[in-house]
N, C-alpha and C positions, 0 to 999 in steps of 0.2 A: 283530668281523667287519665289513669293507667293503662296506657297498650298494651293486651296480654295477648297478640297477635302470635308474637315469638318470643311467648315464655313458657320454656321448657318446664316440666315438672317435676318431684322429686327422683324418681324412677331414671328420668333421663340424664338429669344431674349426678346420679352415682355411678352410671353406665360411663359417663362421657370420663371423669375421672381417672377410670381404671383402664380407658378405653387406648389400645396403641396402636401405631399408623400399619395398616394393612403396606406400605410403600416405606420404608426408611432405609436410610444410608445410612450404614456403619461408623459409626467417629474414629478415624484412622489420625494421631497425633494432637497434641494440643490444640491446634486452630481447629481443629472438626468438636474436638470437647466441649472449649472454650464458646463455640458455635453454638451446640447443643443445650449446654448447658445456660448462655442466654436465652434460649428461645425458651426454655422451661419456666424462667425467670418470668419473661414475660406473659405466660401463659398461666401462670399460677398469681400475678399480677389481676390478671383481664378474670380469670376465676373468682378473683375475690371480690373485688368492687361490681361485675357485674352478670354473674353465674346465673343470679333468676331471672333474669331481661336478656334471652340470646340476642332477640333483635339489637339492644343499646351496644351490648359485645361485638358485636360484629360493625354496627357504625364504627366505636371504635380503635376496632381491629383491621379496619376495611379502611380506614384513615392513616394508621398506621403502614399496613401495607403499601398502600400509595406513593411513599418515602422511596424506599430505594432501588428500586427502576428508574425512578428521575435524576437521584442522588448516580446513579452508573453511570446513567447514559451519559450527564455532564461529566465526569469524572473523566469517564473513556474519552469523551470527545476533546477536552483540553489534553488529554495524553497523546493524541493521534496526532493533535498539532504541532504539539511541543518535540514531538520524536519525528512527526512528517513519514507517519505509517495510514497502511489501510486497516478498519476496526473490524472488518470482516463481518461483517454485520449487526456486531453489539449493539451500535447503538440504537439501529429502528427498533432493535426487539426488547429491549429495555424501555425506551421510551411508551412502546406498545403493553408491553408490561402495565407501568406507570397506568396509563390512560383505562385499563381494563380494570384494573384496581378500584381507580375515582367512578366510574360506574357502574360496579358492586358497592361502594357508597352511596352514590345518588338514588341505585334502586332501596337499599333497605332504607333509606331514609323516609323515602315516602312511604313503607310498609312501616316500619318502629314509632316515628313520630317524636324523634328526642325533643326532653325537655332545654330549655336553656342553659341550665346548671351544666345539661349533660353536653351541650355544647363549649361548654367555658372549659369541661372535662379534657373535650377534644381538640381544642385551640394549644391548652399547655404540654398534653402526652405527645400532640404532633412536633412541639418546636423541641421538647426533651429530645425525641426518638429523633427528628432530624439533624440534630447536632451531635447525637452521641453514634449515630450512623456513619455521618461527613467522615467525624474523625476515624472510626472506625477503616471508611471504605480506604480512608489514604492511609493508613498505616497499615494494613493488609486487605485489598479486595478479596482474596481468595476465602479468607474468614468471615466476610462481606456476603457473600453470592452464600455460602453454605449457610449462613443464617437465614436468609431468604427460604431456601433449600428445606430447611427443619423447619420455619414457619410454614409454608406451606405444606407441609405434611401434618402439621395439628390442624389446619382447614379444612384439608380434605378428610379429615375424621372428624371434625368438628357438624362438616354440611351432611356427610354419611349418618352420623345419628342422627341430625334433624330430620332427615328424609324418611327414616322411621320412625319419629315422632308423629308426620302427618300421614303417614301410611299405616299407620294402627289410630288413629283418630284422635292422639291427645292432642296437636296442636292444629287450629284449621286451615282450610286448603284453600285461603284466602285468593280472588282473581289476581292476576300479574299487573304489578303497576304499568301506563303505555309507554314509558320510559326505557321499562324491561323490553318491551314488545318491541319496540324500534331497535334500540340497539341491537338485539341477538336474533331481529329479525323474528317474532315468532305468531303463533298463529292467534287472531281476534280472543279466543276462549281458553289462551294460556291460564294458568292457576302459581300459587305461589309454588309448587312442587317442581314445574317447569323450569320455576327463576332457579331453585335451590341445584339443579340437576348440569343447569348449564352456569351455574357460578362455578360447583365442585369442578366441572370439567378446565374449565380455566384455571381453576386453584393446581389443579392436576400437574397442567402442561406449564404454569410458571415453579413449581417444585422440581421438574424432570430439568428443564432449562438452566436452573440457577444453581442445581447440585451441577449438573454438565458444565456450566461454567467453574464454578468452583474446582470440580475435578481436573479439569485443561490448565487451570494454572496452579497444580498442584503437579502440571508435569503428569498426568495418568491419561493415556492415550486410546484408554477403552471406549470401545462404541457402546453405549447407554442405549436403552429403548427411552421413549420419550411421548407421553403421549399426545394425542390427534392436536394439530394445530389447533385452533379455536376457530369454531367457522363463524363468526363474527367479524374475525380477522382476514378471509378470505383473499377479501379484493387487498388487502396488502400485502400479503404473502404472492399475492399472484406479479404487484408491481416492483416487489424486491430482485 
């Protein structure tokens, strides 16, 4: 049986298409292009094989995702060794990244319901993208973090139209899985509208972060607004 929990419909599928990010960073030099221009790649990838199934897109895109926060953190942290510097914080926030990511997976998984195929799907895209990341992060992080950066900015337009799909009643407003409800802490009678509201806001504040990253080691010293921590994340911002 076909989950059509989060399958967008024609309407939304042409919307999302032409749709661009209310939040983007300008591509300033080849490495911001070069950035750009894979994130489109890959977005017009995840478009093709799985446009009418948002939910399977987002398992995985949200699997995806999960890569290079973890892919930094390690990277940073054999650098801090190797050099016998302080990382200044990169790496809990990276790692925290990471971990936010894998539970925007866990949740839509119990909402999509992928098949095995569509897991065999995500076993291969994940080892592709984590090797072609690696190399990536070592031969420039800065092109690294800003891909991050552009992915997360087709998230947060990507969760923005869903939000309007269930707020004009073509997609339903299924309850929150308890998985959701634990981690982001939310109320007995959350709805999926809840999960989608407080995914976006995380998607938010790892796009403001990982362009900021990318900009600091691009040498640009401008102070970025960056949105609200994630209050999921509280009690470890409070132990940092």
């Amino acid at each position: 049986m076909v989950n059509s929990v989060l399958t967008p419909d024609a309407r939304a599928l042409e919307i999302e298409r032409v749709a661009e990010p209310v939040v983007h960073h300008m591509p300033h030099g080849f490495s911001d292009r070069f950035a750009l221009g894979f994130t489109k790649l890959l977005r017009f990838s995840a478009d093709t094989f799985f446009a009418k199934r948002y939910g399977h897109r987002a398992i995985v895109l949200e699997t995806v995702a999960a890569v290079p926060g973890m892919v930094g953190a390690m990277f940073t942290h054999l650098n801090c060794l190797r050099w016998m510097r302080d990382d200044e914080g990169w790496i809990r926030t990276l790692m925290e990244e990471a971990e936010n990511e894998r539970m925007h997976l866990m949740t839509f998984i119990e909402i999509a319901k992928p098949t095995w195929f569509e897991r065999m799907v995500i076993l291969a895209v994940q080892g592709v993208f984590l090797v072609a990341f690696s190399i990536l992060y070592l031969l420039s992080s800065r092109t690294a973090h800003r891909v991050v950066g552009y992915f997360e900015e087709e998230a947060v337009t990507s969760y923005t139209l869903y939000l309007q799909e269930i707020d004009e009643g073509r997609s339903p407003n299924v309850p929150a899985p308890a998985i959701a409800k634990h981690y982001w802490k939310m109320a007995d009678d959350a709805t999926l509208r809840d999960v989608v509201l407080v995914v976006r806001a995380d998607e938010a504040h790892h796009r403001d972060v990982n362009h900021g990253f990318a900009s600091s080691l691009a040498g640009d010293a401008e102070v970025r607004d960056i949105a609200p921590y994630p209050i999921h994340a509280t009690e470890l911002r409070a132990a940092a």
